[in-house]
C-alpha positions as CSV (number, residue, x, y, z in Angstrom):
1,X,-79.5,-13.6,64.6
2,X,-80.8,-14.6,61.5
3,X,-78.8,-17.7,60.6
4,X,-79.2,-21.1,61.0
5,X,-76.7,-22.1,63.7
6,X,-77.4,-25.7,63.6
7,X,-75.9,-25.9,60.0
8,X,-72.8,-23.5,60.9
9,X,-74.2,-20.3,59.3
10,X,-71.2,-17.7,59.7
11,X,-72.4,-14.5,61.5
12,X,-71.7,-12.7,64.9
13,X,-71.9,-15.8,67.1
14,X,-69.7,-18.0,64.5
15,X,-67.1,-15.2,64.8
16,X,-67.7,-13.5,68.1
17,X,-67.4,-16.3,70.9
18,X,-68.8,-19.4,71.5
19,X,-70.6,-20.8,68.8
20,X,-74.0,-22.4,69.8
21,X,-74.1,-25.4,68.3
22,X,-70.3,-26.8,69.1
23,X,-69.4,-30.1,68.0
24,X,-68.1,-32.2,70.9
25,X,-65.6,-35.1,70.9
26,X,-66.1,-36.7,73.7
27,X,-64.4,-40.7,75.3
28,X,-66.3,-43.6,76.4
29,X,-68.5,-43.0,79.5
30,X,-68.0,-45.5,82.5
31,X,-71.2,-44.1,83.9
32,X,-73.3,-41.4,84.3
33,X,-73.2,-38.9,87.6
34,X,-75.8,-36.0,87.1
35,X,-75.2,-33.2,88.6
36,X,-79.1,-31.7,88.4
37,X,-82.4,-33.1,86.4
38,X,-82.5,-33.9,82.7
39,X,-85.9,-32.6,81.7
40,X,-87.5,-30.6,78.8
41,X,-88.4,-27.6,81.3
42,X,-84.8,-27.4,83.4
43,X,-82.0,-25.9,82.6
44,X,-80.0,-28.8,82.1
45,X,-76.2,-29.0,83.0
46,X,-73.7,-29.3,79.7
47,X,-71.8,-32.0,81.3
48,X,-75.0,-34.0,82.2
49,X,-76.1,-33.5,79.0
50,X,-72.8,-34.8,77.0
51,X,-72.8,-38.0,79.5
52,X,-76.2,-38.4,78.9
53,X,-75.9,-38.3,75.0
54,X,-73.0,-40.4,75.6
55,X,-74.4,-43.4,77.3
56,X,-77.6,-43.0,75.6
57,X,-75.8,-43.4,72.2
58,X,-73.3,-46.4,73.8
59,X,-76.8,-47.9,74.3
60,X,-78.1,-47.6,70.8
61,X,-80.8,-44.8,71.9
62,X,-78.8,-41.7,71.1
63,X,-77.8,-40.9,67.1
64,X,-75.9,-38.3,67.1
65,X,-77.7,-35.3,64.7
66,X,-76.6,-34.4,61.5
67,X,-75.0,-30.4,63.2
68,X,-73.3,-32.9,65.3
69,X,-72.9,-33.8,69.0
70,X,-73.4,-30.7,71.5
71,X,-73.5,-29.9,75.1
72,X,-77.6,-28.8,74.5
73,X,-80.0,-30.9,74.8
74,X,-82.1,-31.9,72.0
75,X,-85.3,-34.0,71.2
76,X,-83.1,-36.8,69.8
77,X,-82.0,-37.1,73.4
78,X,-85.2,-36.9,75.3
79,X,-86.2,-39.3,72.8
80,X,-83.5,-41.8,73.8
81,X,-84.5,-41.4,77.0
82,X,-88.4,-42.2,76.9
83,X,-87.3,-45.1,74.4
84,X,-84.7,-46.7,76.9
85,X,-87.4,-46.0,79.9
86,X,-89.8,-48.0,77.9
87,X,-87.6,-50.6,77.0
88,X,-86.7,-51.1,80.1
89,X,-89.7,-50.9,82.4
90,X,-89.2,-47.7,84.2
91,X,-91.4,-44.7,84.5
92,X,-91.6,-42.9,80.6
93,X,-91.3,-39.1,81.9
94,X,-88.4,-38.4,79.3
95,X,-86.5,-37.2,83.0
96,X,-83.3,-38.2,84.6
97,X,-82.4,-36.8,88.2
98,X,-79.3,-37.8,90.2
99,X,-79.4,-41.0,91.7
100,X,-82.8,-41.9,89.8
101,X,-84.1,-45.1,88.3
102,X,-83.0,-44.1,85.0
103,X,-79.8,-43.2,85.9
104,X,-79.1,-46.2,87.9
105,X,-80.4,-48.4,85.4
106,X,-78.4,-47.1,82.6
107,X,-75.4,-47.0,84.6
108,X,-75.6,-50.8,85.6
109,X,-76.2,-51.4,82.0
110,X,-73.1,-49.3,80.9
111,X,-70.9,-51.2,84.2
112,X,-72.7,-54.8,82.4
113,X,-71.0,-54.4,78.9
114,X,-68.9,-56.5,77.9
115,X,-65.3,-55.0,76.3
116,X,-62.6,-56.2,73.8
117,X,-65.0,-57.5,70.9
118,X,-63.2,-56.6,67.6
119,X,-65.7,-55.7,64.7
120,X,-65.5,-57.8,61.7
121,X,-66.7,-54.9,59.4
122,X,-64.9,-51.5,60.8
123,X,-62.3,-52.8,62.7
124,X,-63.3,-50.5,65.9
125,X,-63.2,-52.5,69.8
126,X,-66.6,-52.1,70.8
127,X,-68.9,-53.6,73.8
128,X,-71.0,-56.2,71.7
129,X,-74.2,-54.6,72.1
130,X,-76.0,-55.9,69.6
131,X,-72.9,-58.7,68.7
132,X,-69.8,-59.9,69.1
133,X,-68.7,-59.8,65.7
134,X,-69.7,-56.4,65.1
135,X,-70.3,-53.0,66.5
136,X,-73.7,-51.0,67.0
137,X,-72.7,-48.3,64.4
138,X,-72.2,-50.8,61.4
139,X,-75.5,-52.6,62.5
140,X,-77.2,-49.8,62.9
141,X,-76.2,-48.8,59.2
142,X,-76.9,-52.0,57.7
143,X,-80.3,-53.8,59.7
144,X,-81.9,-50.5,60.8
């Protein structure tokens, strides 16, 4: 295949099945249970990876790429990953295995947010990660 899927080039796999590079919508993640490892050199479970994305982003260490949010990982996410591991004092491998230190810390993180904060710019209920008064998105926009 010739085209680039990550920008929506039409082609075989845009009309002949599932397309590679999906967009997903997915809800607000109460927490993460993997079902197998996160890591560069495993095949990583599409349900693991969208949770992960998920949680990563509800953190502020996932932004979701420009061809949109898939069920593949990507180095945006392994990225989020090392970053939050750094940030929060746990081995930097870039991995996440069931029941792990990174798991478990980003699920007490993700149980530890706060909810019903209103934002004063967008409007959107949001957790108050970085604020009460507004959400990560609009400071991410406007401070980063």
């Amino acid at each position: 295949m010739t085209e680039d899927t990550r920008t929506g080039g039409k082609g075989a796999a845009a009309e002949g099945g599932p397309f590679p590079f999906q967009r997903q919508e997915i809800k607000e993640t109460k927490n993460i249970r993997l079902r197998g490892v996160i890591d560069r050199a495993a095949r990583v479970d599409e349900n693991d990876t969208l949770q992960t994305k998920t949680a990563l982003g509800e953190q502020g260490y996932y932004r979701t790429p420009g061809y949109g949010m898939t069920s593949y990982p990507d180095e945006p996410m392994f990225d989020g990953i090392m970053k939050y591991q750094r940030d929060n004092k746990l081995r930097v491998d870039g991995v996440m295995k069931p029941g792990g230190e990174t798991e478990g810390s980003l699920n007490q993180r993700l149980a530890a947010r706060s909810h019903g904060f209103k934002c004063t710019r967008c409007g959107v209920i949001h957790g108050g990660v970085y604020s009460p008064t507004i959400c990560h998105k609009c400071y991410e926009k406007e401070f980063m």
